[in-house]
N, C-alpha and C positions, 0 to 999 in steps of 0.2 A: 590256764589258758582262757575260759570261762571266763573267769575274774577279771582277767586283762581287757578282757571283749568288753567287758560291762563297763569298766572304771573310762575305756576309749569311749563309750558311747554315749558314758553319762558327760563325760569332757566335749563329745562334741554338740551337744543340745547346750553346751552353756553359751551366753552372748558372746560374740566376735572381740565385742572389747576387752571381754571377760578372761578369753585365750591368751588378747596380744596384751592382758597388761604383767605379766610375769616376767615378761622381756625388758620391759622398763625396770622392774625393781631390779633384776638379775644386775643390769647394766652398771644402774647408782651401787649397788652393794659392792662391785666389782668396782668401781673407782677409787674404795676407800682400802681395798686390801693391799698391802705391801707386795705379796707377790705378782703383782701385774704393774709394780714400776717399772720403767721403763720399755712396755709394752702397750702405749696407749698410742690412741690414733689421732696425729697432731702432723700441721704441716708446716713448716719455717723455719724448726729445729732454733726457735728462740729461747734463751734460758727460763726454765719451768718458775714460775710462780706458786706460793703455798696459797693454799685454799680459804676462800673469805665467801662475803657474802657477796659478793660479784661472781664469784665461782659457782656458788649453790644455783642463783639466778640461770647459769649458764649449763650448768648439770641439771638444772627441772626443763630446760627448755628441748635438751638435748634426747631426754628419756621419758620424760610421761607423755609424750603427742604419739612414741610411737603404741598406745595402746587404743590410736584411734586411727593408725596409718591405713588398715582397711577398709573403714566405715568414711574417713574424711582424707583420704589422700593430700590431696592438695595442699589444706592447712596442716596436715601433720607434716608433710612435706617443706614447709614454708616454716614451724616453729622448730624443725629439727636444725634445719639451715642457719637461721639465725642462731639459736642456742650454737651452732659449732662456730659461726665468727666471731661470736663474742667471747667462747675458749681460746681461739686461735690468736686472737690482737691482744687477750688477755694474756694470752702467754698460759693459761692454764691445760696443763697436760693430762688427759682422764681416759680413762677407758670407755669412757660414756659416749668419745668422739666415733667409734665405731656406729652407733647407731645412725650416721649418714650412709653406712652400706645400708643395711636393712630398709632405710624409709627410700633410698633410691631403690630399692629394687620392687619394693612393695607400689613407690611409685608409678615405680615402670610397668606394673602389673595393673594396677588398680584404676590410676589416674583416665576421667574419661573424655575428658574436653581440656582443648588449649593443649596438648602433650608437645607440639613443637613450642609454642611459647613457653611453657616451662621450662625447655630446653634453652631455649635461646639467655634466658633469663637466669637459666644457673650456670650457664658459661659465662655470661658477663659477669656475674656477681666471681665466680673463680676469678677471674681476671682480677676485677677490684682487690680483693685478699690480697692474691699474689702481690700488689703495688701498694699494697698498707704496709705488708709483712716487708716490702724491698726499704720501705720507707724507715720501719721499725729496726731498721740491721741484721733484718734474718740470714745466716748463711748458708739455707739450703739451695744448693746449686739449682740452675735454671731446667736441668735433666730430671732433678729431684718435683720440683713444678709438673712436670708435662708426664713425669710417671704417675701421679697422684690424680690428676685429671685423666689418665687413660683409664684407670681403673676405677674411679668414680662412674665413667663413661656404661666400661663392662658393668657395673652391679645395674646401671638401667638398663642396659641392654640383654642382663640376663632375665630383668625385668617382662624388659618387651618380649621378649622369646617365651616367657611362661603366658604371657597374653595372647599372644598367636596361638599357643597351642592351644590354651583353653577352647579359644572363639574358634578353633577347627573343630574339637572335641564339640564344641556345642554345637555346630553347623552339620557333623556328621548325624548327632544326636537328633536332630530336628528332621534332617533327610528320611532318618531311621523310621522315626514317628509316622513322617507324611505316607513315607511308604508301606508301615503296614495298615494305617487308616485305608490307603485305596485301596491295598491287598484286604485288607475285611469288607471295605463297602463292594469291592466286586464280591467276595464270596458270596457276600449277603443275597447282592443283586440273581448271583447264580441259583443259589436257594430260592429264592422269592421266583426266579423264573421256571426253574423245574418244576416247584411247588402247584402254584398259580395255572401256570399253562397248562398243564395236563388236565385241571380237573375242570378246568372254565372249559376246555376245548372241549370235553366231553360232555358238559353241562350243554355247552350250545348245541353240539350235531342233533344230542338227543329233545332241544327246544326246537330247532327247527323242523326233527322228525315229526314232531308231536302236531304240530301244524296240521298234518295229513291223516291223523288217524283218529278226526271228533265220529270220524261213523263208526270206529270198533273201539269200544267204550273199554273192552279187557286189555287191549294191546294200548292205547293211551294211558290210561290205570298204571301199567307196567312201564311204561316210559318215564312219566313222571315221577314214578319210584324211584327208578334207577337214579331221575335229575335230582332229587332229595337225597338219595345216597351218598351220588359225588357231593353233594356241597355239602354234608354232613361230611367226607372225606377230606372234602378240602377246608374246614373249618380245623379238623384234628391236628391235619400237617401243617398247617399256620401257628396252632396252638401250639405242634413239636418246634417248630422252627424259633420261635419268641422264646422258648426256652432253653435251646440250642444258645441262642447269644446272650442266653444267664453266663457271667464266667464262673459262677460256682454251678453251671451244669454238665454234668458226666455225658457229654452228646453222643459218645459211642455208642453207653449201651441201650442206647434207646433211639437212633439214628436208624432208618429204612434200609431195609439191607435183601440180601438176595434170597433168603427164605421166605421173601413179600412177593416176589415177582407172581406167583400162580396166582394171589387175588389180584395183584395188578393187570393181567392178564384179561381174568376172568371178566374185570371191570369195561376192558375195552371191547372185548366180546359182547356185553351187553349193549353198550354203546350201537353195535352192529360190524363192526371191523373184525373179517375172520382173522385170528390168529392162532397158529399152532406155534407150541412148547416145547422144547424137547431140552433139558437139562441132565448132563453127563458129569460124574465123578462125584465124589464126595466132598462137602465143603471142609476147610480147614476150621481146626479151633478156634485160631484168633488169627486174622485178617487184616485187620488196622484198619483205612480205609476203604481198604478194595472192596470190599462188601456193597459199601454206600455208592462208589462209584458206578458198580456195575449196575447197581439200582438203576442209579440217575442215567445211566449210556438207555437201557433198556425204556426207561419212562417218556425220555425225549423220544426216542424214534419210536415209540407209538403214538407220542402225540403230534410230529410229522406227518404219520402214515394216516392219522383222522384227519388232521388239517386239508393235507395238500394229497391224497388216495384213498380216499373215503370209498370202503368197501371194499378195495385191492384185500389178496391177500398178502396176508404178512406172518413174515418166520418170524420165530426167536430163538435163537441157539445160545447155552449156556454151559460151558466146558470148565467145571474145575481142574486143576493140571497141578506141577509139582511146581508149589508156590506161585501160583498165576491165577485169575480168572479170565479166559477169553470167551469175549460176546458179541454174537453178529447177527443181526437184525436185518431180513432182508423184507420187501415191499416190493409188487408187483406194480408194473406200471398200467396194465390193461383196466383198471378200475375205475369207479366212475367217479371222475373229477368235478369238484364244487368250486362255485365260485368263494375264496376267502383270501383276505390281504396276505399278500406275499410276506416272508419271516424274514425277520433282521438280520436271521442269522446268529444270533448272540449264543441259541441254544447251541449248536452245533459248538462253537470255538469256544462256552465256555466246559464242555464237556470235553473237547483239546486240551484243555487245559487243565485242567483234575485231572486223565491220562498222564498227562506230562509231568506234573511234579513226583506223580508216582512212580515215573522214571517206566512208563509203559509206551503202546503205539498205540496209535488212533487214525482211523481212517475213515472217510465218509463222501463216497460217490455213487456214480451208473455201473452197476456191474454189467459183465458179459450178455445176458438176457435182457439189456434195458431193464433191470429193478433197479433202486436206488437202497446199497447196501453200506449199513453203518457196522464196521468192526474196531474191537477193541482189545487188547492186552493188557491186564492189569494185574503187576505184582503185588502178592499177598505179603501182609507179613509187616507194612508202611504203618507208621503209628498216624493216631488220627490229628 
């Protein structure tokens, strides 16, 4: 089987011409064998003529074009045609006339401009035949005519039917593409936004803090540490990220995952945004993405609860479950509000949307107390 794979694979790295010219020889070799008298493809049933040099002329014209019927349609098209009327008036009967199936259908396949004038041009040329052959005393009935044109007709038509399908095959194939290109450039964007935002957000609260504290030179000190942190944290997760969209990088197991959340935490705390933790159960071995997700649900709503409740507190609830992680983040509304541009939104819906392939729920509004509570459902177990 091996073997077979290899010999198909080295056959199809060879050139096009290279394939279709064994059809050609088959054909000539096949005109000269006695077992296929009386089996050749001839229309007018005029008495057969013995073989000359007007015959060979008409047998090369009929069989080596088809070894460019792929690469020149047209003209293989146009040298096969001729090579068969000049069998046909000669009255020479070959097996070689078969080769007007093949280049009609390879025509009808291949051919890329002019396909109705082609058509129109090898009906009238049938026509002409037909009135050479009536002329020559052919006695094939006038039924024997219109059955040999209908199925000329079929081999281009089975033609055109393998060209449709192709050009659907290839039209699917190119939707395919587009669509996973947007599906990676969103993901991307979603990374670059989870990434980015959290640590710029905390970068800023704690530059604006710093503004206030040039008279206590220990608590500035400690501020700017913290601003060297995150962008030392956000330089790392940039670094993970650019390597994430290595396709030879294993982004599982080096992907943010929910054993991170207490530095995550911790970071935002410095920041100045209280936040308590409280994580229940025990995680699973292997997780697939739910890990990464639950990261990302948790890393967004605290960089909400900096942005737009700065100083609110904020829960974070973390419950392993059988096959699930569920996470709800709640934020009080009584905190002191900063002026900062309103969000796109992108963060929220594209963390809908990581839920959602994961085949979990997602939810993100005002709960009962006026907090603004993000929850989520994520089954374990989803490869990445």
């Amino acid at each position: 089987m091996i073997k077979v794979r290899r010999v198909r694979a080295w056959w199809l790295r060879r050139p096009v011409v290279a394939r279709d010219f064994p059809l050609a020889l088959l054909l000539i070799v096949a005109s000269f064998l006695p077992v296929f008298r009386g089996q050749e493809t001839q229309v007018g049933d005029l008495p057969g003529r013995p073989f000359d040099a007007f015959a060979a002329v008409a047998l090369a014209l009929e069989c080596f074009p088809l070894a460019w019927r792929r690469r020149w349609p047209g003209a293989s098209l146009a040298l096969v045609v001729l090579g068969f009327l000049l069998a046909e008036v000669g009255s020479y009967h070959m097996v070689a006339g078969t080769a007007l199936t093949f280049v009609l259908i390879s025509a009808g396949t291949h051919l890329e401009h002019h396909r109705r004038t082609a058509c129109v041009v090898l009906s009238a040329t049938y026509v002409a035949l037909v009135v050479v052959l009536v002329q020559l005393g052919a006695p094939e009935p006038f039924g024997g005519y219109v059955l040999f044109y209908v199925l000329a007709a079929i081999a281009w038509g089975i033609g055109a039917w393998l060209r449709s399908t192709r050009a659907l095959e290839a039209e699917r194939r190119r939707r395919v593409a587009a669509e996973t290109r947007t599906s990676e450039r969103a993901r991307i964007a979603r990374e670059l936004h989870d990434v980015v935002t959290h640590h710029v957000t905390a970068m800023v609260v704690q530059a604006e803090a710093a503004r206030y504290l040039t008279a206590e030179p220990e608590r500035l000190d400690q501020t700017l540490t913290t601003v060297t942190d995150t962008g030392r944290s956000a330089i790392t997760d940039l670094r993970h990220l650019l390597e994430v969209l290595n396709p030879d990088h294993d982004a599982e197991t080096r992907a943010p995952h929910v054993g991170r959340l207490q530095s995550l935490v911790e970071q935002t705390r410095r920041v100045g945004q209280p936040v308590e933790f409280t994580e229940q159960g025990e995680p699973a071995e292997s997780t697939g993405s739910a890990d990464l997700v639950a990261y990302r649900v948790v890393q967004e709503s605290l960089t909400n609860a900096l942005k737009h409740a700065r100083g609110s507190r904020t829960s974070v609830q973390v419950r392993h479950g059988a096959g699930e992680i569920a996470v709800q983040v709640s934020t009080d509304g009584s905190g002191s509000r900063t002026e900062h541009p309103g969000g796109s939104g992108r963060g929220l819906a594209g963390l809908r949307e990581r839920v959602d392939v994961l085949g979990g729920d997602f939810s993100a509004g005002a709960g009962a107390g006026g907090d603004f509570v993000v929850r989520a459902r994520i089954p374990e177990g989803t490869p990445s």
